[in-house]
C-alpha positions in Angstrom: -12.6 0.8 7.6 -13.9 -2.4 7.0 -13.6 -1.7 3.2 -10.2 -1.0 3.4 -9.0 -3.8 5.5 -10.9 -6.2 2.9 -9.3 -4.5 -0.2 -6.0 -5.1 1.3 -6.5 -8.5 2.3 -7.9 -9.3 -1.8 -4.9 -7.6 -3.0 -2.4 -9.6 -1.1 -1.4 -6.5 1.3 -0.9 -6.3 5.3 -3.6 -3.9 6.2 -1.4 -2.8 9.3 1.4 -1.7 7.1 -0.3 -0.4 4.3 -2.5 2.1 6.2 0.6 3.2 8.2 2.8 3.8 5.3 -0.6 5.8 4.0 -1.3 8.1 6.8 2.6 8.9 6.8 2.5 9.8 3.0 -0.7 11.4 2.4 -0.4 14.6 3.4 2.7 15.3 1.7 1.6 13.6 -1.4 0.0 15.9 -4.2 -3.6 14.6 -4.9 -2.5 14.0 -8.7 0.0 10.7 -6.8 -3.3 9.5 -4.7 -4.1 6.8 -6.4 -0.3 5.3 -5.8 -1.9 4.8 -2.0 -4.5 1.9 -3.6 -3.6 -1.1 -2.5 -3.0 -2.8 -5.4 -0.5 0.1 -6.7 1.3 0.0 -2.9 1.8 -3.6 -3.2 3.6 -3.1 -6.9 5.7 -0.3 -5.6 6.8 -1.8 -2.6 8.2 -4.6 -4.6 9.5 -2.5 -7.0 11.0 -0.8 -4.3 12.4 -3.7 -2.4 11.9 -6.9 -4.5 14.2 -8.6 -1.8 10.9 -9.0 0.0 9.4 -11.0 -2.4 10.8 -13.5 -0.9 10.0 -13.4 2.5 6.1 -13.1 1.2 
């Protein structure tokens, strides 16, 4: 857990928010899209997704 937390944390990512959005996706998510639950690849997605909070980071 530990591990995690830190990842997120060197990646720029809320840990809290990150493993929530993971534990709702991941069992619905072939394992082929895994790695799109990284850290670093959920922080470029998110923005992608919503780049209007960009600016509240």
């Amino acid at each position: 857990m530990l591990t995690l937390i830190t990842t997120c944390r060197l990646n720029d990512v809320d840990p809290k928010a990150w493993l929530a959005d993971v534990l709702a996706r991941i069992a619905d998510l072939p394992v082929a899209r895994l790695p799109e639950l990284l850290p670093w690849a959920w922080k470029g997605r998110r923005l992608a997704e919503n780049p209007a909070s960009q600016l509240a980071a």
